[in-house]
BAKE-269910 format. One record per residue (C-alpha): x, y, z; residue in three letters; residue number from 0. Coordinates in Angstrom, 2 decimals. Example, Ala and Ser with C-alpha at 12.3 -4.5 7.8 and 13.67 -1.06 7.14 Angstrom:
# residues 2
12.30,-4.50,7.80,ALA,0
13.67,-1.06,7.14,SER,1
# end
This chain:
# residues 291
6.48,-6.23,-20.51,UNK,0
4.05,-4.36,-18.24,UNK,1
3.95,-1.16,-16.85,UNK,2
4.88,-1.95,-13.46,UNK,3
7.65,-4.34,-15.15,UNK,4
9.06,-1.07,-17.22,UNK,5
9.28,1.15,-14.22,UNK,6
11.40,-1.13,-12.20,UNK,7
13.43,-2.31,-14.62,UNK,8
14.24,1.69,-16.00,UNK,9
14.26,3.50,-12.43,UNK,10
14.74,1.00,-9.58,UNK,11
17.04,-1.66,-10.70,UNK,12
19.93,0.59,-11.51,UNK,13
19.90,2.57,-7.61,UNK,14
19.70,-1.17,-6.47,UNK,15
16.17,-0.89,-5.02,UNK,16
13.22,-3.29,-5.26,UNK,17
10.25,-1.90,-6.27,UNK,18
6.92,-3.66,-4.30,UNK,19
3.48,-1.95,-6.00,UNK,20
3.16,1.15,-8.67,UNK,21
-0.03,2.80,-9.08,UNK,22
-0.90,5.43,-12.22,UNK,23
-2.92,8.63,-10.53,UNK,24
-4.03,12.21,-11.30,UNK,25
-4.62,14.87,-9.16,UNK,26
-7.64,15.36,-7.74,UNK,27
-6.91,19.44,-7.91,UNK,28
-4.86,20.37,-10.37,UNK,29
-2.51,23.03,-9.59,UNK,30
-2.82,26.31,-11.40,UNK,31
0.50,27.55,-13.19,UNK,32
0.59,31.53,-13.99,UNK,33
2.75,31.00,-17.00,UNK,34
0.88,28.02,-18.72,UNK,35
-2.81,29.27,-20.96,UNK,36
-6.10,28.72,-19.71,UNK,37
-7.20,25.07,-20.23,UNK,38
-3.85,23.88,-21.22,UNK,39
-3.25,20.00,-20.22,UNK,40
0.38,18.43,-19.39,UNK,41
0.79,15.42,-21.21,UNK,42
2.32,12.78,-19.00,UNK,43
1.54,10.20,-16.85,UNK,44
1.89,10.24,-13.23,UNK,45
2.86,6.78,-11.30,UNK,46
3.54,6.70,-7.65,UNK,47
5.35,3.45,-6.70,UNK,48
6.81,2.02,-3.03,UNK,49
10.15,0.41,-3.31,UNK,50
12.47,-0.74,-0.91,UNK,51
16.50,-0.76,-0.77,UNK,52
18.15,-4.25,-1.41,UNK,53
21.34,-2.99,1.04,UNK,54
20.93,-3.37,4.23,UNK,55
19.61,-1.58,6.34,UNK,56
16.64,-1.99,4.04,UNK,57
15.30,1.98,3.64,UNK,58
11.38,1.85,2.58,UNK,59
11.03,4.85,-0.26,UNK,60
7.97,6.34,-1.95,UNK,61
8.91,7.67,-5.74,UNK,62
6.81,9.84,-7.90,UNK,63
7.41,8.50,-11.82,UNK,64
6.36,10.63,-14.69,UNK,65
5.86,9.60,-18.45,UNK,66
6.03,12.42,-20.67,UNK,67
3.63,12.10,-23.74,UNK,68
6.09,10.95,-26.80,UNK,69
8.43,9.36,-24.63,UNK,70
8.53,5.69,-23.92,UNK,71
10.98,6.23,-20.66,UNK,72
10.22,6.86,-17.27,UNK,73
11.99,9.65,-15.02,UNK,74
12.25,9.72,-11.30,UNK,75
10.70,13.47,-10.01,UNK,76
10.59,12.89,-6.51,UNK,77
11.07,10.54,-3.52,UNK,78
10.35,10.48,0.18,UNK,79
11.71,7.92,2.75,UNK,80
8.99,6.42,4.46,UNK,81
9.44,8.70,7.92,UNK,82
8.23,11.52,5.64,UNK,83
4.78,9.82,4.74,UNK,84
2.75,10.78,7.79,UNK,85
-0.60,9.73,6.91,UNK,86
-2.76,8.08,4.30,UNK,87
-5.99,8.82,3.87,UNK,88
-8.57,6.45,2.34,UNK,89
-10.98,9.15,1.89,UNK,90
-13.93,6.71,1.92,UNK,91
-14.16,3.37,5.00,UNK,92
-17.71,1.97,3.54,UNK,93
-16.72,1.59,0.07,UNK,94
-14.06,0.84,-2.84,UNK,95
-13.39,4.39,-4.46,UNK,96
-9.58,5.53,-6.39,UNK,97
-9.29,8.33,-4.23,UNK,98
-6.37,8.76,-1.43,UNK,99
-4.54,11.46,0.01,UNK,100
-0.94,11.24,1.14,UNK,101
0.70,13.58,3.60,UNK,102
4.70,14.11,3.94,UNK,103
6.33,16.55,6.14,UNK,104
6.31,18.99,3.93,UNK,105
3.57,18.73,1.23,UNK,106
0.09,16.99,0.68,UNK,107
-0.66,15.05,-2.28,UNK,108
-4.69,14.54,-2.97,UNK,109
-4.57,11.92,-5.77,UNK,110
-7.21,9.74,-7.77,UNK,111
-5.95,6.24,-9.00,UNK,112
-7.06,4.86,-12.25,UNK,113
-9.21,2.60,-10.75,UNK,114
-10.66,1.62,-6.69,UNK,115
-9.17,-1.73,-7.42,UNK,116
-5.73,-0.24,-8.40,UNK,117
-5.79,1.72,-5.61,UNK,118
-6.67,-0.65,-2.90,UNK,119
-4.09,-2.87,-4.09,UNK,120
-1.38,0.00,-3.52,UNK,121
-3.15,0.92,0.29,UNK,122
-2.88,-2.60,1.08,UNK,123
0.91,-3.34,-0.30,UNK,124
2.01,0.10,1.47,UNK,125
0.33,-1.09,4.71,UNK,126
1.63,-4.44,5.18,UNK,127
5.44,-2.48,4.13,UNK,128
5.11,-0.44,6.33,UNK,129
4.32,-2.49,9.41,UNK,130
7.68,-4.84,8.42,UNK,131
9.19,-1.92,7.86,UNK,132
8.65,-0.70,11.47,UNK,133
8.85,-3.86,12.97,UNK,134
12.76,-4.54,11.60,UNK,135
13.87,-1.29,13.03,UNK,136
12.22,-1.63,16.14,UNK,137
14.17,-4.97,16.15,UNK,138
17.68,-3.18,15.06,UNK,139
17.32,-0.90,17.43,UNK,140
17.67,-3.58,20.20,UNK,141
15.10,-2.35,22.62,UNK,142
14.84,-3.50,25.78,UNK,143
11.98,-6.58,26.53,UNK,144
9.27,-4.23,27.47,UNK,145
7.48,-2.77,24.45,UNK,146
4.44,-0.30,24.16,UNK,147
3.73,2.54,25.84,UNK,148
4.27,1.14,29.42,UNK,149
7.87,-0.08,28.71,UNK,150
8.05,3.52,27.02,UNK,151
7.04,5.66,29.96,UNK,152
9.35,3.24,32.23,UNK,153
12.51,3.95,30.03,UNK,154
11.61,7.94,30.61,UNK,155
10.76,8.11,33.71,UNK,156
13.77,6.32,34.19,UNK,157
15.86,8.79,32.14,UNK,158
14.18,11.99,33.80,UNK,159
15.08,10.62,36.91,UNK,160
18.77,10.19,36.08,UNK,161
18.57,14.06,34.57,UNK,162
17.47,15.49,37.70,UNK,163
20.25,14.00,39.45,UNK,164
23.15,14.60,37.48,UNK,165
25.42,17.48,36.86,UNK,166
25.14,20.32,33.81,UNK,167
27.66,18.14,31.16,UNK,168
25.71,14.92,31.97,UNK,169
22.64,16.20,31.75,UNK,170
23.23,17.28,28.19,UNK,171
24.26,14.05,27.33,UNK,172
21.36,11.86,29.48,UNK,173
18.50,14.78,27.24,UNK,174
19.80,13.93,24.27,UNK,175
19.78,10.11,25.39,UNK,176
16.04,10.89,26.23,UNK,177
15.54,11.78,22.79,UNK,178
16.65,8.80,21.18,UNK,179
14.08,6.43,23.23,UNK,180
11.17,8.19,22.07,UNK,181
10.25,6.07,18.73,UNK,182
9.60,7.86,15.59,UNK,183
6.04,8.24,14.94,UNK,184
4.69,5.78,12.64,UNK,185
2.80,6.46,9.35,UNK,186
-0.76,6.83,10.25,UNK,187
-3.76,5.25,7.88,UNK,188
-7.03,6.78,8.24,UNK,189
-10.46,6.06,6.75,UNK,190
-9.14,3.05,5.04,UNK,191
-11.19,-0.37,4.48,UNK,192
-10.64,-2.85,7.43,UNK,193
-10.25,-4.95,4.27,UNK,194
-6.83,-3.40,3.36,UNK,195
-5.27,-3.42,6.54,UNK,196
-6.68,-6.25,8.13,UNK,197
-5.01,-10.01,8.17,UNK,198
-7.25,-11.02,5.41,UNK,199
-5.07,-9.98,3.29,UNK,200
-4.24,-12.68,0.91,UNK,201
-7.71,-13.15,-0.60,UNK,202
-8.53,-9.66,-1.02,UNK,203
-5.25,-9.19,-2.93,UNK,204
-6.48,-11.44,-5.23,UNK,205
-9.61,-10.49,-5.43,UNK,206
-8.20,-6.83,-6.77,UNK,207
-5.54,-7.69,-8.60,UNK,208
-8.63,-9.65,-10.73,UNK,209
-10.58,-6.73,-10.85,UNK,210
-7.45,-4.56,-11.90,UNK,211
-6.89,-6.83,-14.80,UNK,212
-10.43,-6.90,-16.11,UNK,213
-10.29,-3.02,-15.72,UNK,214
-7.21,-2.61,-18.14,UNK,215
-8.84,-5.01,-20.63,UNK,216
-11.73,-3.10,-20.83,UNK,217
-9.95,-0.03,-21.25,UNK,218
-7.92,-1.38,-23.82,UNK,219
-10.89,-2.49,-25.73,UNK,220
-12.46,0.51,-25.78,UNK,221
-8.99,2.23,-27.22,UNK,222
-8.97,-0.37,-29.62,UNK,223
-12.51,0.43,-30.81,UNK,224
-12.05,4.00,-30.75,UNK,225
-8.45,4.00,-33.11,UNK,226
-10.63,1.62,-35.50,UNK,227
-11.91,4.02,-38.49,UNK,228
-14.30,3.39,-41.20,UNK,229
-17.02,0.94,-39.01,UNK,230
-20.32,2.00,-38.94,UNK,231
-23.19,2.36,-36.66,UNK,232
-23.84,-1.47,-36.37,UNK,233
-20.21,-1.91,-36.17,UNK,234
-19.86,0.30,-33.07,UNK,235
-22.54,-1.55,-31.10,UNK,236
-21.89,-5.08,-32.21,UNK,237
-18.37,-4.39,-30.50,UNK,238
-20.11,-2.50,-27.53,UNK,239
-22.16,-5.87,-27.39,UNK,240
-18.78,-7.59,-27.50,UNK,241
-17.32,-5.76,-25.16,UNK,242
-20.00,-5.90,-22.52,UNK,243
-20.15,-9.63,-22.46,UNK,244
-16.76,-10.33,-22.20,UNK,245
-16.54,-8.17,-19.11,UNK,246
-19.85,-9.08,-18.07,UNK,247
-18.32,-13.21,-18.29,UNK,248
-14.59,-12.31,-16.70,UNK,249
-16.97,-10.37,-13.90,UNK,250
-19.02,-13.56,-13.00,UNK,251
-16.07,-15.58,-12.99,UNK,252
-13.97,-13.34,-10.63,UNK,253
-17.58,-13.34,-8.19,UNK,254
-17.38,-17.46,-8.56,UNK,255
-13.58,-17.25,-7.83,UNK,256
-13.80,-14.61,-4.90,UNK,257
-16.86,-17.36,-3.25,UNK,258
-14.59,-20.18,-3.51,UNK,259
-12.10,-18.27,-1.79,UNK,260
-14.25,-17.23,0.88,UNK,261
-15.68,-20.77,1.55,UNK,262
-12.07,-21.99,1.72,UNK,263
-11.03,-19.75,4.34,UNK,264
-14.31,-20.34,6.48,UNK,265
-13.29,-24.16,5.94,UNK,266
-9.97,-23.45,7.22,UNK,267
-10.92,-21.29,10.27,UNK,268
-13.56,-24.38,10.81,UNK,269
-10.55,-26.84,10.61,UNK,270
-8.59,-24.21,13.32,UNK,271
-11.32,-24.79,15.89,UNK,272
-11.76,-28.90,15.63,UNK,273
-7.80,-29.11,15.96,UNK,274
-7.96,-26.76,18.69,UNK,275
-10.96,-28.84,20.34,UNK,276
-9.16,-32.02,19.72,UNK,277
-5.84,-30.56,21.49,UNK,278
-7.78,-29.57,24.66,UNK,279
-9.48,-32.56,24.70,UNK,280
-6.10,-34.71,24.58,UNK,281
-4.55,-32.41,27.26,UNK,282
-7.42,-32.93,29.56,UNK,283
-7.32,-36.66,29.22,UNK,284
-3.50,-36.45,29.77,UNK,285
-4.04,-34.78,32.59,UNK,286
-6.95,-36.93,34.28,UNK,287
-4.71,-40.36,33.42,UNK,288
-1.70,-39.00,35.31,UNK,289
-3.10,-38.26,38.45,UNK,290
# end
């Protein structure tokens, strides 16, 4: 069983949640403690993980998960609902890097993932929640056909209209009815890859996830080569060699893997156009043979 597998199975499953994507970070600045020594270093891990409720209506929850050092369970330390998480920050647009910041209501968390890959996995999985997150309560709410910000400034125009004409009890009542139209503000993603929040989404999903895997198996090969006493000099570098050409091999196949998947999405935006072509063509000769 996997990490990811562990965490649901010991902290989600039993408050009836779901958990979607888990990622393992440290801080980027570490917070000084007055009572703990100079240099001192906590031994645990640190996993922050998006779940979502499996009653309805569906809730969308961050968690911070610690692993303490010794212990092979998890424990829950904190949680936000998703109206707390203002804004995640990508730090870096151009590039894959495993840092991201993200900002509740009360508190800012400046984190570095154990690897870009790992990370862009968990920006893209909390992007895509979040917009069907949005989208279902938007729908639950039952608002009216006109949506954006001109269907908006209708409904409160329309409500400040009915406040300046009513009496003191009513006008309480029609304020507080003001209120409620105004949606809550949306979690806001900044300098993220167009990549991770773009429709594009299945192949670059895959693409990481790849890249995640090959990361943990070199990782774990070079814990297994440390913990492995008594080898020599010409030991350590024929597994270095070892080591380097199996992730130098798993790394050409994933670049192989990631073209196919590329030329089989041009192919199928290729395909879109011809069918589209082919259905205008049809509806103009439909149209010329009926007249």
């Amino acid at each position: 069983m996997n990490i990811q597998s562990a965490i649901n199975k010991e902290v989600f499953i039993p408050r009836d949640e779901r958990m979607l994507v888990a990622v393992e970070v440290r801080r980027r600045k570490r917070k000084r403690m007055s009572f703990l020594p100079t240099g001192a270093k906590a031994d645990y891990a640190t996993f922050i993980c998006v779940s979502v409720t499996n009653t309805r209506p569906h809730q969308l929850l961050i968690t911070k998960v610690k692993r303490f050092g010794g212990s092979p369970t998890f424990t829950r330390r904190s949680q936000w609902m998703v109206e707390q998480l203002r804004q995640v920050n990508g730090i870096n647009p151009n590039k894959d890097s495993p840092e991201f910041d993200l900002v509740f209501d009360n508190t800012v968390d400046q984190w570095v993932a154990s690897s870009s890959a790992e990370k862009c996995i968990f920006v893209q999985i909390l992007y895509h929640a979040c917009q069907t997150y949005w989208e279902g309560k938007a729908d639950r709410l039952g608002k009216p056909r006109k949506t954006g910000k001109e269907g908006q400034q209708e409904r409160v125009n329309k409500c400040d209209q009915d406040v300046a004409g009513a009496g003191p009890r009513e006008s309480k009542t029609l304020q507080a009815r003001r209120k409620s139209i105004v949606p809550p503000r949306h979690t806001e993603f900044i300098n993220c890859q167009s990549k991770l929040t773009g429709d594009a989404c299945t192949m670059n999903l895959v693409i990481y996830r790849c890249k995640a895997f090959l990361n943990r198996v070199k990782n774990m090969m070079v814990a297994n080569q440390s913990h492995s006493p008594g080898q020599g000099r010409t030991g350590h570098r024929a597994t270095g060699r070892n080591v380097g050409n199996v992730v130098q091999r798993m790394t050409v196949t994933l670049g192989e893997r990631g073209n196919r998947l590329t030329c089989a999405e041009d192919k199928t935006v290729e395909l879109t156009h011809k069918v589209q072509q082919f259905a205008d063509t049809a509806h103009k000769l439909a149209l010329k043979y009926s007249k």
